[in-house]
N, C-alpha and C positions, 0 to 999 in steps of 0.2 A: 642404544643410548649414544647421544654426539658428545655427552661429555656434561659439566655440570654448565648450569646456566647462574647460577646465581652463588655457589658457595667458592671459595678461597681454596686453595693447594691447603690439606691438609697439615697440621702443627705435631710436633712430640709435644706440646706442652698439654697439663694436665687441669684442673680446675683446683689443684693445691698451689697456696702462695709461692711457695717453693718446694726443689725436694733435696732431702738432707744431705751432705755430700761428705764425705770422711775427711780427716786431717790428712794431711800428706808427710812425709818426716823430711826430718830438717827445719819445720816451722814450729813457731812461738805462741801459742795460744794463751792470751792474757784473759781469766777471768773478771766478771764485771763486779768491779768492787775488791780487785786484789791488791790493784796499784796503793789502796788505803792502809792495805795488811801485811803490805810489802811481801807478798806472795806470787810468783811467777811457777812455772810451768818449763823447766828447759828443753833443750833441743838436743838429742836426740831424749826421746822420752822415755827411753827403754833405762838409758841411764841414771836419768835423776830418780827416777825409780828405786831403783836398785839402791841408788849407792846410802839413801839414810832414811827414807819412807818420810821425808820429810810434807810433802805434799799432803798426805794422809794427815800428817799431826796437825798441820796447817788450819786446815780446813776444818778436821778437828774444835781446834780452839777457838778458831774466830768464826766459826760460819760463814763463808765466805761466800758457800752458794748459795745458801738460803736468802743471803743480801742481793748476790747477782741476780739469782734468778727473780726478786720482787722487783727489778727494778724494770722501768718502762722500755719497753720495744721501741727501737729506734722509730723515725718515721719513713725512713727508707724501708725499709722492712714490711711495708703497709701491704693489704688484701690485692689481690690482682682483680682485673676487672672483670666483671661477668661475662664473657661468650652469648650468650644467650640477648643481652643488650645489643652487640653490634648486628646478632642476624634481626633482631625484630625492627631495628634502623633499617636493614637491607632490604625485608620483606614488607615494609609498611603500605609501600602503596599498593599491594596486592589485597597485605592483611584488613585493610580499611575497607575495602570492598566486600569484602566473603560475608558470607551471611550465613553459615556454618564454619566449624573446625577442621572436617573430614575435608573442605576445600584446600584448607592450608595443607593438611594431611599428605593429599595428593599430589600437591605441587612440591614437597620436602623428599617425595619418596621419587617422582617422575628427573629428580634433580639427582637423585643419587645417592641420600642420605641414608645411610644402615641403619637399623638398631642399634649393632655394636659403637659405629660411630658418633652417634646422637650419646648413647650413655654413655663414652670417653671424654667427648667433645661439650656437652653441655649435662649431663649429670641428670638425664629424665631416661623413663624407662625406652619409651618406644616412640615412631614416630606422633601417634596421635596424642601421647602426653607432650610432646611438645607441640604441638599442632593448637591443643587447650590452652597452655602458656601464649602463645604466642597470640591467640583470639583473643584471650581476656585482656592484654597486655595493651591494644590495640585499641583503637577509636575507631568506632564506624565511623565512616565517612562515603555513604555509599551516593552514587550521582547522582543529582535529581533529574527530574526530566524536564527535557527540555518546554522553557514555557511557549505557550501557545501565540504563534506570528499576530499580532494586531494589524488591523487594515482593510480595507475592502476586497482589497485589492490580492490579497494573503491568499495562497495555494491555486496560482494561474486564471482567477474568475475571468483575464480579460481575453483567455485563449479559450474556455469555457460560453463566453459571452459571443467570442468569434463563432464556434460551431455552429448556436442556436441562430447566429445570422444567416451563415451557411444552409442551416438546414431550412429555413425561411424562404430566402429567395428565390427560389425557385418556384415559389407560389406565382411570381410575376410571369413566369412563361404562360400562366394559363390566362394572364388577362392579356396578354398580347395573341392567345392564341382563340380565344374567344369568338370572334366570328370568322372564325375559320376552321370551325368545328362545328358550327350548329348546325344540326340535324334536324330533316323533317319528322321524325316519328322518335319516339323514347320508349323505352321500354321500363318496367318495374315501378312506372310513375316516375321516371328522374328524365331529365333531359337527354339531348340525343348526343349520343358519342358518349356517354358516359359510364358504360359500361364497358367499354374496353379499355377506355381508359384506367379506370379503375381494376379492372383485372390483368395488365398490364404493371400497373404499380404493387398488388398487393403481390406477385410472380416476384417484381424486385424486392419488394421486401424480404422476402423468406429467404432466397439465394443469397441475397449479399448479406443479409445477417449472418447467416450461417459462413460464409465465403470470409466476413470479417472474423470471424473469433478463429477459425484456420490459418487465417494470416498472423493476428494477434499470439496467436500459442508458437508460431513460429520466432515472432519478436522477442517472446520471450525466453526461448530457448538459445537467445544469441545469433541466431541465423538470419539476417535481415533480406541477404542473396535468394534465403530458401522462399521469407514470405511474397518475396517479390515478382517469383516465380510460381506461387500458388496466385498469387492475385495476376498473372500473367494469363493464365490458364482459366481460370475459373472467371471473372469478369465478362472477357467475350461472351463466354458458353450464358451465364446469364443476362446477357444484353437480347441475344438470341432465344433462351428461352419467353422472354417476357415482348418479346416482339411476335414469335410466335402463338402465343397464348393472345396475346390480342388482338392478333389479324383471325384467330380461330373463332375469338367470342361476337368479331367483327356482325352485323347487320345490316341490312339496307342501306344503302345512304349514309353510313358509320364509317367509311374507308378512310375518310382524311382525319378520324378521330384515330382511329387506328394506327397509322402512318404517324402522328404526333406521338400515339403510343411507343411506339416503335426507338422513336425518339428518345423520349423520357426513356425507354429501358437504359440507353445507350448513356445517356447522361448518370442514369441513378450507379452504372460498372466504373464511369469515370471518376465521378465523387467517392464512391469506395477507395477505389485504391490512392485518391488522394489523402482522403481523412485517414485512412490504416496508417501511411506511411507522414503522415504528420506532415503534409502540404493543406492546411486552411487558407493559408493568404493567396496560393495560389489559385486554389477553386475560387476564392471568394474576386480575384482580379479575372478571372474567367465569367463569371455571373454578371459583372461589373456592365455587359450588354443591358440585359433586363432592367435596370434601372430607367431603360427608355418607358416603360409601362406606364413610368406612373405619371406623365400626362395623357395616357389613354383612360383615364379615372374621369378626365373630364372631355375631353377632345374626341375626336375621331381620327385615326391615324391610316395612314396608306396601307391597305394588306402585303406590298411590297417592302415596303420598311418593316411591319411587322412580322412576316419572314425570314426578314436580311439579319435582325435583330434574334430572333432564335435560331438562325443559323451561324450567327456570329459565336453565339455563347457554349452552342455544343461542341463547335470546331476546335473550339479555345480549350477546354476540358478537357477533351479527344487527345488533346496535342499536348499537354499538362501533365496527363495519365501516361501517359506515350514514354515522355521522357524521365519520369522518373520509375520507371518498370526496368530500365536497360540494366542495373544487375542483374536482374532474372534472366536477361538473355544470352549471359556469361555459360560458357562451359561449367558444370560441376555447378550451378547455384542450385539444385533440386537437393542437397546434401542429402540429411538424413532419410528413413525411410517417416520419419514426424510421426504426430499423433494419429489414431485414427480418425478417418474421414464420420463415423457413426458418433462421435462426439460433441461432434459441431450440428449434429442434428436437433436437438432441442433450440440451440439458440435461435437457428430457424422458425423456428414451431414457436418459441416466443416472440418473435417477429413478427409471425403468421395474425396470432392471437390480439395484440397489441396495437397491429394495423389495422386490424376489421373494426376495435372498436375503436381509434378516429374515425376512420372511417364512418360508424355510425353518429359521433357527435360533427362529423357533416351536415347531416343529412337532418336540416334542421325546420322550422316553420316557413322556411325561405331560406334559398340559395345561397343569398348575401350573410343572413344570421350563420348559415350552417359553417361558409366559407371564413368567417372571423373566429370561431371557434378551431376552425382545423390551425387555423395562422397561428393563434393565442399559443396552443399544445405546441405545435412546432418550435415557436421562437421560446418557449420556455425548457425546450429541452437544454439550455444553456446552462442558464440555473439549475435546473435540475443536476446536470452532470456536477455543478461545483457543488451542491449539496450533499451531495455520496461523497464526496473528497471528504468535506468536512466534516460528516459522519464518521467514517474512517478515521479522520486524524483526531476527533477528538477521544472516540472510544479507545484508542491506541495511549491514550495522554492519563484515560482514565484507569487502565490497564497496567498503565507504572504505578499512579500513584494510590490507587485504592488498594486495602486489604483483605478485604472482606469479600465472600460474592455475596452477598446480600446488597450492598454499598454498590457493586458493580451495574448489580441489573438495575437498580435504581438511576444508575446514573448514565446509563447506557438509554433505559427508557425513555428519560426526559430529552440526550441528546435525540435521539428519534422523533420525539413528540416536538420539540423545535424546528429542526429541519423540513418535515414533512410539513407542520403550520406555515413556515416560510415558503416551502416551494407552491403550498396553495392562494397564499397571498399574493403571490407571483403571477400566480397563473390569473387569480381576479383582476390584476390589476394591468395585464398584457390583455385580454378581452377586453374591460371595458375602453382603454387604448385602441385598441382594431374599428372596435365598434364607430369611436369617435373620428377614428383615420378614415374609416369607408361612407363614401357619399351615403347616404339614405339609408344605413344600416339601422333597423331595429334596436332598442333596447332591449338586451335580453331577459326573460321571464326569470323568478326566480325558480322554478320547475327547471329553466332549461340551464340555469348557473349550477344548482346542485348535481344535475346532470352530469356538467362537466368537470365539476368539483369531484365528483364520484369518479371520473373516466382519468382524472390528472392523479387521483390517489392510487387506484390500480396501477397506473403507471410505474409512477415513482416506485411503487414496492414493490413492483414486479422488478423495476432495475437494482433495487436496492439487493433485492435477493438473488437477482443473476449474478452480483459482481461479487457476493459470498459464496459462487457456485453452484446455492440451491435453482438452481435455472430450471431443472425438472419441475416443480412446484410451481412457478411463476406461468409458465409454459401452458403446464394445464389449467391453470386455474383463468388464465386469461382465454384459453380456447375457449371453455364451459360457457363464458359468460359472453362470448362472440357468438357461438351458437346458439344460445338460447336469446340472445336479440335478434339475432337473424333470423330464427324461427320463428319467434315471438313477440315482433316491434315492439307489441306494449307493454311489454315485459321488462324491457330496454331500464329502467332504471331502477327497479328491481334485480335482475340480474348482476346491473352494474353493484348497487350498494353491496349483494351476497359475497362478489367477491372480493371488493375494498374489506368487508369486514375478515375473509377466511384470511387474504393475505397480511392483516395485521396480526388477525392472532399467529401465525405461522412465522413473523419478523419476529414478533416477541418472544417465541419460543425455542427460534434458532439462533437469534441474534445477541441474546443478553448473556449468553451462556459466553465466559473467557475464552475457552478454548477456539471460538468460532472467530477468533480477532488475532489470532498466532499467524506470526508473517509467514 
């Protein structure tokens, strides 16, 4: 104990108005009502005693006490004031909050207060009988929560907004890199270069998924040196693997798809370690190249310039990522021995699962239709991310102030059923935009909207439930249903629907529960 925090240097006074104190000799003690009886009391008393019992007769004959003692108590003489008042004045702003006794209890005894001292000092048995007095005594007054920000603009959507640009434009590298990629022969029915392309991308997805939530756990242990240093290390290694992997899957006449691959690996380790460490404006002034693309929508552009231009953009990003790594390259930034590296392995694996199926809403009745789909998904991952905030901050809002969990799940379910209705209207309405932005695009069927509508839900709840942790669950459920359209084209939106529907019921029954919302 450092001593008391809230009580006063102890008093000898007692909870009696006063206490009685003896005559002293030498003094005069005038009864009340003698001056009338001409009856006094001399000094020394041993004396007038003695000398004729006069006092005695006195008192005797005229009653003299019986008159004093009826008569009224001065007002000087009035009740002392209660103890108990100044501590529950002291203790109020604690006492207004408790929502039990046993809190006040603890904070009386954590302070210092005895038994012995509590029954001298205020006249209750023990701390918890005072603890009661002091609750009942007391006004709740407990905080509300805080109300919920209004605006559009409420919990970062315009940093939110920036990502899913981010994540977007890099679609432009492909139409700048378009005829300088076409192949004479294709494989699996798709165009030429497009499978290494593509296995090349889906290599960076899994690594730097995984590579990000290692950085991330690092962030949030404090250590920013350390993640800077895992993204130091790990980046490379996966730019290299996903360059590897597609010079492997390489084919005839595939080399300069390849080599683009290669590329893209190397941009996808860039943007990692930009977006981990919270550089968007910079990726996004790095991309700031590609914006040449888009008069190649209508025009024909020099393959020199469309070169100069995807090499402008990776150099930029290269050189972006570059400098802000250099605390990693500090002595002693590796600090702790961190999380384990087998941790970060699902989020991978949700990566993995999550990219194959864009991937399959690519891969559509035409090129054009498939590629306004991949864009739509992409640029809506914007939204999407500020939807999970909002989810988050509302169930946290309904977690103060509901009391019931009946009330809870209720009110948790519909915050769900809003959000995820928003992020698919989102996502309708960034397609049929794409659509309208690309020369000659199709309208799309509504087979191939429900499609997507079905590929944008797995999404969402597969993110929804990684950022609760259940990331095992999202993981697998997103594999099953990549494998079995890959196995099974026509299976493809069948699968997709089985697992929209499991990971709703799986949100519903990990998510409505209180405990799953504790910071």
């Amino acid at each position: 104990m450092s001593g008391s925090l809230w009580l006063k240097p102890p008093t000898a006074q007692t909870p009696l108005p006063s206490i009685p104190r003896p005559r002293r000799e030498g003094t005069t003690t005038t009864l009340p009502g003698a001056a009338a009886d001409g009856l006094a009391t001399p000094g020394p008393a041993g004396d007038g005693l003695a000398a004729s019992g006069a006092v005695a007769d006195g008192l005797a004959a005229s009653g003299a006490v019986a008159d004093g003692l009826a008569a009224p108590v001065p007002a000087a003489a009035g009740l002392a004031d209660d103890p108990l008042d100044a501590l529950a004045e002291r203790l109020d702003p604690f006492v207004a909050v408790a929502v039990h006794p046993d809190e006040i209890a603890a904070l009386l005894e954590s302070d210092g207060m005895t038994d012995d001292h509590i029954r001298l000092t205020y006249g209750r048995a023990d701390s918890f009988t005072l603890a009661e007095d002091l609750y009942a005594r007391g006004e709740r007054r407990h905080p509300a929560p805080e109300a919920p920000d209004t605006g559009p603009w409420h919990g970062e959507l315009a940093g939110c907004l920036l990502r899913g640009l981010v994540f977007a434009l890099p679609g432009l590298a492909y139409v700048l890199a378009a005829p300088l990629l076409a192949g004479e022969h294709g494989r699996f029915g798709l165009p030429g270069g497009t499978v290494p392309l593509l296995a090349g991308a889906v290599t960076g997805w899994v690594w730097n998924q995984a590579l990000s939530h290692r950085a991330y756990t690092w962030l949030g242990l404090g250590d920013r040196p350390a993640a800077a240093r895992a993204l130091l290390t790990g980046a490379p290694a996966g730019a290299l693997a996903g360059s590897a992997v597609a010079l492997a899957v390489a084919g005839p006449g595939e080399l300069p798809a390849a080599l683009f691959a290669a590329g893209q690996s190397l941009y996808l380790a860039a943007a990692t370690v930009l977006l981990v460490l919270g550089r968007e404006r910079a990726l996004l002034r790095a991309l700031l190249p590609l914006a040449g693309a888009v008069p190649a929508f209508r025009w024909d552009l020099p393959d020199l310039l469309r070169a100069g231009l995807l090499l402008a953009s990776l150099t930029a990003a290269v050189a972006f990522a570059a400098l802000v790594l250099r605390p990693g390259v500090r002595r002693g930034a590796a600090g702790r021995n961190g999380p384990p590296r087998a941790a970060s392995v699902p989020y991978g694996l949700f990566g993995l699962g999550s990219g194959l199926l864009v991937l399959h809403a690519g891969i559509g009745d035409s090129l054009v239709s498939g590629a306004g789909a991949v864009v739509a998904l992409t640029l809506s991952m914007g939204p999407a991310e500020w939807l999970l905030h909002r989810f988050r901050g509302e169930s946290l809002a309904r977690l103060r102030t509901l009391t019931t969990a009946r009330a809870f799940r209720r009110a948790v379910t519909g915050t769900l059923v809003l959000c995820l209705g928003g992020y698919l209207t989102v996502l309708v309405g960034l397609t049929l935009a794409a659509t309208l932005a690309w020369p000659g695009a199709p309208w799309p069927t509504l087979p191939r909207l429900v499609s997507l509508l079905l590929i944008g839900t797995v999404l969402w709840l597969g993110l929804l439930l990684q950022a609760f942790g259940a990331v095992g669950s999202a993981a697998a459920v997103c594999l099953i249903a990549a494998a079995a359209q890959t196995a099974i084209p026509a299976a493809g939106p069948a699968a997709t629907g089985g697992a929209a529907a499991l990971l709703a019921v799986l949100t519903c029954v990990l998510l409505v529960r209180p405990t799953a919302h504790r910071a």
